[in-house]
C-alpha positions as CSV (number, residue, x, y, z in Angstrom):
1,X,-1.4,-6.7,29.0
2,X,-3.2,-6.2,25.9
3,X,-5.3,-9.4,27.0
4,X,-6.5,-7.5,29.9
5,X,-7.8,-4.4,28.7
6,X,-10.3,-3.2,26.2
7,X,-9.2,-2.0,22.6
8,X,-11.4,-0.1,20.6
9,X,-11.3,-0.2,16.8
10,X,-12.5,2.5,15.1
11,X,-13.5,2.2,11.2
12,X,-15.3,3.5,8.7
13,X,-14.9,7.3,8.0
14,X,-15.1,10.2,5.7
15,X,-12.6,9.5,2.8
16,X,-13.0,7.3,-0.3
17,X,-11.5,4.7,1.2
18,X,-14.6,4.1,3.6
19,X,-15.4,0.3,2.7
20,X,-12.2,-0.8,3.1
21,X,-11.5,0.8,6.6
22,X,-14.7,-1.4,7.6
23,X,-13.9,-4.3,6.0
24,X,-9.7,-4.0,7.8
25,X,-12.0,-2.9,11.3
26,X,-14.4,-5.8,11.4
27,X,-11.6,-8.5,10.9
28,X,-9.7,-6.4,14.0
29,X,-12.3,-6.5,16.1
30,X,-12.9,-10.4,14.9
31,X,-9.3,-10.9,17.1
32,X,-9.6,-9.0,19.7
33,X,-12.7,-10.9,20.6
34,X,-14.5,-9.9,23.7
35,X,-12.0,-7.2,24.7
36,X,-12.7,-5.7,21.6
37,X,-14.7,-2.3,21.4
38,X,-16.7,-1.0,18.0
39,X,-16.2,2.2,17.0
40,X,-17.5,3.1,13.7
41,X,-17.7,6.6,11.8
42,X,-20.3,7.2,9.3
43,X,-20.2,9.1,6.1
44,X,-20.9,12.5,7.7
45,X,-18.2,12.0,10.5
46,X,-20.5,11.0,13.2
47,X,-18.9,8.5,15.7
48,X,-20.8,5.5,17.7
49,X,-18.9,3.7,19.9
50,X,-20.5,-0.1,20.8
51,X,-23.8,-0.2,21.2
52,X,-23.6,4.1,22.2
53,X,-26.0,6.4,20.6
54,X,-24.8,8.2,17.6
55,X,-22.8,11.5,18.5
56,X,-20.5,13.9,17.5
57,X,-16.4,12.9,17.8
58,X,-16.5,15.4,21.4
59,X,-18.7,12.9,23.1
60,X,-17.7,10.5,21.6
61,X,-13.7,10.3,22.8
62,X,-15.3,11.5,26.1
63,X,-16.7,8.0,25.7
64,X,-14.0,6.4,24.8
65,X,-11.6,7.7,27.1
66,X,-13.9,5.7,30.0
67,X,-14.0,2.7,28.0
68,X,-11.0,2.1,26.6
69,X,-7.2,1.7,27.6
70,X,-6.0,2.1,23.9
71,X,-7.6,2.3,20.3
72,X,-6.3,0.3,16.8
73,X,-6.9,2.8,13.9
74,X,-8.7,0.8,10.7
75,X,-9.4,4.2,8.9
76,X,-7.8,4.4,5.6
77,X,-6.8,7.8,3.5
78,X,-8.4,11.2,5.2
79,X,-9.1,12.0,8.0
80,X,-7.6,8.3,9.1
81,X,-4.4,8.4,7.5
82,X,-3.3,12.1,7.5
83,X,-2.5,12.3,11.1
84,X,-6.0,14.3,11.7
85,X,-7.6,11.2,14.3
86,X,-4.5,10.8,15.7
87,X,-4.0,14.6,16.9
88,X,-7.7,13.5,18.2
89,X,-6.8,11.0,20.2
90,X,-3.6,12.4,21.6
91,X,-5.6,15.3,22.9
92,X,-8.1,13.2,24.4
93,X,-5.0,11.2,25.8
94,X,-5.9,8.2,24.1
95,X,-2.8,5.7,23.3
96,X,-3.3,4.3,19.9
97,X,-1.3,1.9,17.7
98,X,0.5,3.5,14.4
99,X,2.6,6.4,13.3
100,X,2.1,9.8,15.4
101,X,0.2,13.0,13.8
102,X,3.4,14.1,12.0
103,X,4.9,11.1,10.2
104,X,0.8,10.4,9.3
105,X,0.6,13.6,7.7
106,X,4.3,13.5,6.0
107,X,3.5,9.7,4.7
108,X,0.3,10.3,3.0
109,X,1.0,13.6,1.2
110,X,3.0,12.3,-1.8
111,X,4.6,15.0,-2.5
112,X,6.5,15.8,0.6
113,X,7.3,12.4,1.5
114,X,9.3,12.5,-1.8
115,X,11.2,15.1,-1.0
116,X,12.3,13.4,2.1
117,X,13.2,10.4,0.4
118,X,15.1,12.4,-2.4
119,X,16.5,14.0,0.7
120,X,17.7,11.3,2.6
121,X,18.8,9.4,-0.7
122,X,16.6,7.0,-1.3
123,X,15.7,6.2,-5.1
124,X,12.1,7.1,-6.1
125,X,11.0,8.0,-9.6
126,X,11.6,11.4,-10.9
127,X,8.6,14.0,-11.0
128,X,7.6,17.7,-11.1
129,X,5.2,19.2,-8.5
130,X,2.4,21.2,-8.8
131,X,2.5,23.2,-5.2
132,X,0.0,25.6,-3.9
133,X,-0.3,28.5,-6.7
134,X,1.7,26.6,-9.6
135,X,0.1,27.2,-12.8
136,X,-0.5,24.5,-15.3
137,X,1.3,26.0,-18.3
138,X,4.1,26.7,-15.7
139,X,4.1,23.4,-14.4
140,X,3.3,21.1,-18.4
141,X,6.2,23.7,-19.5
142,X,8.8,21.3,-16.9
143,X,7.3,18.3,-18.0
144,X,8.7,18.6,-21.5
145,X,11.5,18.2,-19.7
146,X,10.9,14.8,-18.2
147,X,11.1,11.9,-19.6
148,X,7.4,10.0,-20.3
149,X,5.5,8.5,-20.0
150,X,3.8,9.7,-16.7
151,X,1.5,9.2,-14.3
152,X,-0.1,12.2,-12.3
153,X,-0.9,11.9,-9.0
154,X,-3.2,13.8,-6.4
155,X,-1.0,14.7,-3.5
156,X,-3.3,13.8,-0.8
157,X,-5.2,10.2,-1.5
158,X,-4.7,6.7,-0.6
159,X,-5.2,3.5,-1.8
160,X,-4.5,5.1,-5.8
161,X,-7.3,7.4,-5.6
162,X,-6.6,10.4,-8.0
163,X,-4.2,8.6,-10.2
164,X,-3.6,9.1,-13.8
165,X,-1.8,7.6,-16.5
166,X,-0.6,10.0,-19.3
167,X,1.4,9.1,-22.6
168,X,1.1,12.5,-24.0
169,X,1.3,15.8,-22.9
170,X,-2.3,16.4,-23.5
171,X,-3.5,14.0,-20.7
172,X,-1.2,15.4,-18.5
173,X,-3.1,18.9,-19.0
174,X,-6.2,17.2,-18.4
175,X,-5.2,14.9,-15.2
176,X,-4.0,17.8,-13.7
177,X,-7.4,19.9,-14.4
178,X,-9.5,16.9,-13.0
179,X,-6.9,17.2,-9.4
180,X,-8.0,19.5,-7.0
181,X,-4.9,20.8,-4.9
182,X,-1.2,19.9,-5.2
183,X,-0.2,17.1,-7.7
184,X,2.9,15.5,-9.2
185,X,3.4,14.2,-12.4
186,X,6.1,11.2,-11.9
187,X,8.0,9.2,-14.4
188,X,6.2,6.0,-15.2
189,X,8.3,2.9,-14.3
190,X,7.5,-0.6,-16.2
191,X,9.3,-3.0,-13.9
192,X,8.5,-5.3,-11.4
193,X,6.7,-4.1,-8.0
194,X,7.4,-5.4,-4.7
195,X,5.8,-4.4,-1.8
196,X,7.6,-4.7,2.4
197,X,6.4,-3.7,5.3
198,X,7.8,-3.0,8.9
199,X,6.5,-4.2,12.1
200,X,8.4,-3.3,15.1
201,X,9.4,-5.1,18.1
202,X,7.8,-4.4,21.6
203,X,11.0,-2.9,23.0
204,X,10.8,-0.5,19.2
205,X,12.9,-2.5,16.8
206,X,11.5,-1.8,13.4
207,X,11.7,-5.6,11.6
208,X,11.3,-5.7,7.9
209,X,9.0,-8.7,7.0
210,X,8.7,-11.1,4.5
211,X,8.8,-9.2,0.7
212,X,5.4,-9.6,-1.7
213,X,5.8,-9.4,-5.9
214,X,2.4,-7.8,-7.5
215,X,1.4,-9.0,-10.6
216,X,-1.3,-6.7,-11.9
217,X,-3.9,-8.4,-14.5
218,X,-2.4,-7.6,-18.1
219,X,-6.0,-5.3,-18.5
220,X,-5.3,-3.4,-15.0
221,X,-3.4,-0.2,-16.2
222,X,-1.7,-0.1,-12.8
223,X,-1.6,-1.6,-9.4
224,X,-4.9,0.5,-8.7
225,X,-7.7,0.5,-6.5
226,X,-10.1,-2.2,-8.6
227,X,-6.6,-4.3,-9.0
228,X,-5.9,-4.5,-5.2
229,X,-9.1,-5.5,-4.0
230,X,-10.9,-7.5,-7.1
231,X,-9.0,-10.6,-6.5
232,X,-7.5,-10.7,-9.7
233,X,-3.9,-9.6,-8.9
234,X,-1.6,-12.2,-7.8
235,X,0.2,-11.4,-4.4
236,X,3.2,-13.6,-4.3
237,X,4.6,-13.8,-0.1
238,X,7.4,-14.2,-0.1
239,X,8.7,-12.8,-3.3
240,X,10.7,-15.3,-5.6
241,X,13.5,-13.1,-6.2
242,X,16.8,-13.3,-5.1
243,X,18.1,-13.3,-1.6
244,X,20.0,-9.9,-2.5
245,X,17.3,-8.1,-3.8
246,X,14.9,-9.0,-1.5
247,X,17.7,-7.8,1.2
248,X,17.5,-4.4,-0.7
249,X,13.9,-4.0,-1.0
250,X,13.6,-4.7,2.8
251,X,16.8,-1.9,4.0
252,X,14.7,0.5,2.0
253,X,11.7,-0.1,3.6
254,X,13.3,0.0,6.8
255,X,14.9,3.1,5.9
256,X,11.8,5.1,4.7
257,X,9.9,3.6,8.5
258,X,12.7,5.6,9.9
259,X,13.2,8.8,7.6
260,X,9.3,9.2,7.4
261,X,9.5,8.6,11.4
262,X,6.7,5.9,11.2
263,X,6.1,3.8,14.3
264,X,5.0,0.3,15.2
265,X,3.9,-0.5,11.4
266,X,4.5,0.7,7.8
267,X,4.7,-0.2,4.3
268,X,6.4,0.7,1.4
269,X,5.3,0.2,-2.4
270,X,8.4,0.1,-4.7
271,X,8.8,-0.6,-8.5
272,X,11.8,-1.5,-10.4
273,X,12.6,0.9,-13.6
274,X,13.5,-0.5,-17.0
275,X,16.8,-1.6,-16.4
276,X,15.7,-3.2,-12.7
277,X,17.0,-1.0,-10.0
278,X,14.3,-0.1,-7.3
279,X,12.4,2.9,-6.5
280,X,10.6,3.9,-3.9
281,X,6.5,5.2,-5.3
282,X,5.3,5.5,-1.1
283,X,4.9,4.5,2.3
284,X,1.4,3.6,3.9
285,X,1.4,4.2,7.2
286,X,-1.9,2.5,8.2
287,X,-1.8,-0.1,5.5
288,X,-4.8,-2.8,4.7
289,X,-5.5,-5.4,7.7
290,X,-8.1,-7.9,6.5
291,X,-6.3,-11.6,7.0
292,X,-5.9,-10.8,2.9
293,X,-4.4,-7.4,3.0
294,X,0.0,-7.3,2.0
295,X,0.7,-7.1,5.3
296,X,-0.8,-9.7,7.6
297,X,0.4,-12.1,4.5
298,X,3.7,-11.3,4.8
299,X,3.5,-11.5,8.8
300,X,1.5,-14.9,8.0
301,X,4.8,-16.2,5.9
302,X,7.1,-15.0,8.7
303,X,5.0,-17.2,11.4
304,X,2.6,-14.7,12.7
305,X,-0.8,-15.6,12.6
306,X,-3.7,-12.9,12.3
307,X,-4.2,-12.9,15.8
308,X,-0.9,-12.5,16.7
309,X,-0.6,-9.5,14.6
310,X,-3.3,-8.0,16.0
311,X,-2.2,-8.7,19.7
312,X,1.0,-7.0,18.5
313,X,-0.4,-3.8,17.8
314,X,-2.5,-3.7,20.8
315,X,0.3,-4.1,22.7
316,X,2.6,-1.4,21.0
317,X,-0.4,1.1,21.5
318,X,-0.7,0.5,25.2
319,X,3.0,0.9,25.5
320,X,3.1,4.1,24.2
């Protein structure tokens, strides 16, 4: 049982989102208490796990592997989100909780997980894509064509990173200058949002819990990164919306967990359009876990304490 047997935490890492990973890490290792086992990446990549010397991620798994009988992932956007740890600790035949390499990689690139949602016909906001070789004129020239206003997004980030509102063709030109790589430029919805996330069951039920409502300041353009972490947005758990809609909001979360092929946890971000049907903007596959973060307040208003969720996933990663 998870009680048993050390779990490392690893946190901290390379991406933008570096602060936050330690911040969702420390408050994980907080609950696993003394079974609990530091590992912390710094800003270069180099890995130290407990009170270890500083090394390279080799030595370091080597490490780990002799320490540890499964690992909770805290990193947040590259090289934490995008499947590229994961494919790490699966060759050093570590279990870990969270989505496999593939459905990491698929959830965080925007632009494919679209397609799969468009595919399995789910509603998400209509967009163009700039793919690898697109040219902006090419690409501005089937924007005309789309309704606005917009926001353009960089493919590959987390936690709103690389996000830009546009009213006019002109800052569309320039967003898309200012993102490296592929890009989308998405119809801009002015509804409610609504956030749901998944946690499965030991045996591998995925459970839809409780719905949250975001209410972004009225100076926040968007539900971005100064707006999720600043305090100032209200995060209302559980939603007060109807019991139909917030049976809608949870089937399509469920349904993206499962299209996306998430495992143990998810969560989707959606936003309702102007006249209030629901769309889905993404899926987070290793979403915020302070005691604050959107999910362990929706698993708080279902009856789960922190703890408990954390116990959770430690048990789903030694299970795998």
């Amino acid at each position: 049982m998870a009680a048993q047997q050390t779990i490392g935490v690893l946190m901290g890492g390379v991406s933008r989102e570096r602060e936050v990973s330690t911040w969702s890490g420390e408050q994980m290792l907080s609950a696993l208490g003394e079974r609990g086992l530091s590992v912390r990446i710094d800003a270069e990549g180099l890995w130290r796990v407990g009170e270890g010397p500083v090394e390279g991620f080799g030595s370091a798994l080597e490490r780990l592997r002799g320490s540890c009988a499964a690992v909770l992932i805290g990193l947040h956007g590259r090289f934490g989100e995008d499947g590229t740890v994961q494919a790490l600790l699966e060759a050093a035949g570590l279990r870990y909780a969270g989505s496999g390499v593939a459905a990491s990689a698929l959830a965080l690139d925007k632009l494919r997980s679209k397609w799969v949602y468009l595919g399995a016909g789910l509603p998400t906001p209509a967009f163009v894509a700039r793919c690898q070789g697109d040219e902006d004129a090419a690409v501005l020239k089937r924007v005309e064509d789309l309704k606005g206003p917009w926001v353009v997004k960089a493919s590959h980030e987390g936690s709103s990173f690389g996000v830009h509102m546009a009213d006019d063709l002109a800052r569309v030109r320039s967003a898309l200058a200012e993102i490296e790589g592929e890009a989308l430029v998405e119809q801009r919805l002015g509804g409610r949002e609504f956030t749901c996330g998944v946690l499965e069951e030991l045996d591998g039920t995925p459970c839809a819990l409780p719905v949250t409502e975001m209410i972004t300041p009225d100076d926040a353009p968007f539900f971005d990164f100064d707006a999720k972490y600043s305090g100032g947005t209200q995060e209302i758990t559980p939603a007060e919306v109807s019991e139909r809609l917030s049976s809608d909001i949870q089937a399509l979360a469920l349904e993206a967990h499962r299209r996306l092929g998430c495992r143990h946890l998810s969560r989707t971000d959606f936003m309702e359009d102007d006249e209030g049907r629901l769309n889905i903007l993404e899926t987070n596959t290793l979403p915020g876990m302070t005691k604050g973060s959107l999910v362990p307040q929706a698993a708080a208003a279902a009856g789960m304490s922190f703890s408990d969720l954390v116990e959770r996933l430690a048990e789903l990663a030694l299970r795998t």
